[in-house]
C-alpha positions as CSV (number, residue, x, y, z in Angstrom):
1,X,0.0,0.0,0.0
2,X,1.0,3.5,-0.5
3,X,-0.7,5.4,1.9
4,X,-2.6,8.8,1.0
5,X,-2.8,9.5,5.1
6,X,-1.3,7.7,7.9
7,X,-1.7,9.1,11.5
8,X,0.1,8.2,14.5
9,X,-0.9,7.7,18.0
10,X,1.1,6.6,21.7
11,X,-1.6,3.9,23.3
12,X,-0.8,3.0,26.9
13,X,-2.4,-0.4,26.1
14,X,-0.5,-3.0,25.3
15,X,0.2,-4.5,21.5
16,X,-2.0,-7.6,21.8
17,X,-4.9,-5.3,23.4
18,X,-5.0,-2.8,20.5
19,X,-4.6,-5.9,17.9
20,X,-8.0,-7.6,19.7
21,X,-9.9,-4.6,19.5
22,X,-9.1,-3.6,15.9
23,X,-9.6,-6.7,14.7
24,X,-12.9,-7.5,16.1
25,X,-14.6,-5.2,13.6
26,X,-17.9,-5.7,15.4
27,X,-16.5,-3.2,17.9
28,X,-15.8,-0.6,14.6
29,X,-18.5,1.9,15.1
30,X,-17.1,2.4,19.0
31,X,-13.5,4.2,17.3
32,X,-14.6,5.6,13.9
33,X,-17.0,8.4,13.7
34,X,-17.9,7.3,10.1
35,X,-18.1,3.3,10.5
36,X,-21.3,3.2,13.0
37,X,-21.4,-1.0,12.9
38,X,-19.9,-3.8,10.8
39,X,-20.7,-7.3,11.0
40,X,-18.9,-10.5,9.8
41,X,-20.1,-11.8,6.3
42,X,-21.4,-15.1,5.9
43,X,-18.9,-18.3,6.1
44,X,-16.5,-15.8,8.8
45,X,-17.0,-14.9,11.9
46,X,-13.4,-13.9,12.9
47,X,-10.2,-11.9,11.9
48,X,-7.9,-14.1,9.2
49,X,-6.9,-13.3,5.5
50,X,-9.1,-13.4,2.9
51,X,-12.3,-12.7,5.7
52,X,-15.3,-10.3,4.4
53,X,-17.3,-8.0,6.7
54,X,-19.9,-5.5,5.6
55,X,-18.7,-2.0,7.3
56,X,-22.0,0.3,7.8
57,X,-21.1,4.2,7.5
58,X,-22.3,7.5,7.9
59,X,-22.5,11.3,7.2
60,X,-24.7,13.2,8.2
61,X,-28.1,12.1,6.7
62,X,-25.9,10.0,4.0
63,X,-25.8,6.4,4.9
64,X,-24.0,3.5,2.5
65,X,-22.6,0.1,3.3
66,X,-19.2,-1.5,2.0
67,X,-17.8,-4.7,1.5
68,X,-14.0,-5.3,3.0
69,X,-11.8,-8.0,2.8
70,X,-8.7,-8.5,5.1
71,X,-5.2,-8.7,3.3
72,X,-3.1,-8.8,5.7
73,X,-3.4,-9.8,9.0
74,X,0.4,-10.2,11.5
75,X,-0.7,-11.0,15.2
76,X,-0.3,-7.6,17.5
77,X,1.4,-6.1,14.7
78,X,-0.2,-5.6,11.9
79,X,-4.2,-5.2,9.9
80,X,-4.8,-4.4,6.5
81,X,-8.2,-4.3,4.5
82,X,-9.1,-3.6,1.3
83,X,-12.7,-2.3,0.2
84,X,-14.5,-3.0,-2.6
85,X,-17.8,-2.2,-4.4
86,X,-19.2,-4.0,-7.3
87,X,-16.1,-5.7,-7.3
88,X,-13.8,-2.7,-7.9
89,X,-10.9,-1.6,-4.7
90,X,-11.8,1.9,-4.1
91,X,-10.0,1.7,-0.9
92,X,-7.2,-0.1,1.0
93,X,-7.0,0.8,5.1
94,X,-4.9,-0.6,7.7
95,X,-3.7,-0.4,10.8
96,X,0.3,-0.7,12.3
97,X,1.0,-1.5,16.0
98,X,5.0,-1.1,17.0
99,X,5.5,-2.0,20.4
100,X,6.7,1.2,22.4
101,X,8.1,1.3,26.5
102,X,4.6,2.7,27.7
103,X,2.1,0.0,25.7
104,X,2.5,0.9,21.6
105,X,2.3,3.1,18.7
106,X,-0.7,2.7,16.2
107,X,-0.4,4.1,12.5
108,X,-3.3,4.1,10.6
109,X,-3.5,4.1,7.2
110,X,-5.6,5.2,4.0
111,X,-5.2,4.9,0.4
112,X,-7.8,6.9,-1.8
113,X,-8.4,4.4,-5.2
114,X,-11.2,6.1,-6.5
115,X,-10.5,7.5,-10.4
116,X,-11.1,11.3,-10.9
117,X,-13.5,10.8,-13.3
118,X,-15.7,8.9,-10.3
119,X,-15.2,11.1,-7.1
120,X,-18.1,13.4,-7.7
121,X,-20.3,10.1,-7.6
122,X,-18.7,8.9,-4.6
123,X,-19.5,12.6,-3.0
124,X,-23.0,12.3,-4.1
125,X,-23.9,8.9,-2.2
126,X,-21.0,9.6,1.1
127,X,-21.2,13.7,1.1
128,X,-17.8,14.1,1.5
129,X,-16.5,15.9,-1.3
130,X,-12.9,16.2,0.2
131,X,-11.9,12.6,0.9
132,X,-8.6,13.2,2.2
133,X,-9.2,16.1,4.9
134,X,-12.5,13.9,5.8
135,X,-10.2,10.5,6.4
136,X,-7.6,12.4,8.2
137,X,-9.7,13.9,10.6
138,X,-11.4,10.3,11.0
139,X,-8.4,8.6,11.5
140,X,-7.3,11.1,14.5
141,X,-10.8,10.7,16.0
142,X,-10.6,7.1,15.5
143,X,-7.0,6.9,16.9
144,X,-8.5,8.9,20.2
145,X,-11.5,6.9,20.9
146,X,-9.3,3.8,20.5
147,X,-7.0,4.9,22.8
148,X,-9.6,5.9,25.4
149,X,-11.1,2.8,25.4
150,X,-8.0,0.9,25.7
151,X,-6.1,3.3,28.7
């Protein structure tokens, strides 16, 4: 991945507690402000390459669903996602976790796939029409809600 955003936080949580709570993406809509719930597809029901969950989201009065797959997935250290609609990648996310003297340091990351010639219709149904400010500021807010569940 070559990340558009990636934002850093100190947790005072250890690794393995930040890996379990990222990873069980039923607990999504507690950290991210535009994620409100995600449940496992059908045939998973826990964290492992190749799993599919449906991520619920939300702006404002705009309200769309996306399908994600996990890519890559490193114990207490590393998990990446790709999401796809209609079959298409539009986005690739993931999270870092380095282990650090008081608990660890999580990175998250964002990579922006959608074409030029397609963002205005990706505005239209999320009603974000500047992606990359949006994800930023959801990633710190993400990052902070993690880390006040976790301290």
């Amino acid at each position: 991945m070559t990340p558009d955003i990636e934002v850093s936080r100190d947790i005072a949580a250890a690794p393995s507690a930040v890996f379990a709570a990222l990873t069980d993406i039923t607990r999504m809509g507690e950290w991210s402000p535009e994620t409100h719930s995600a449940e496992w597809n059908e045939g998973f029901d826990h964290a492992a390459v190749g799993a599919e969950y449906t991520g619920h989201n939300r702006n404002g009065d705009k309200e769309w669903s996306i399908l994600a797959r996990i890519v890559e997935l490193v114990p207490d250290e590393r998990f990446f996602f790709d999401c796809e609609s209609r079959g298409f990648i539009f986005s690739k996310w993931g999270y870092a976790i380095e282990p650090t003297d008081s608990g660890c340091r999580v990175t998250e990351y964002s990579q922006n796939l959608i074409p030029e010639a397609a963002r205005a219709g990706s505005a239209s149904i999320s009603g974000v029409a500047d992606r990359l400010t949006h994800n930023r500021a959801g990633m710190e807010a993400t990052l902070e809600r993690l880390a006040a569940a976790l301290e």
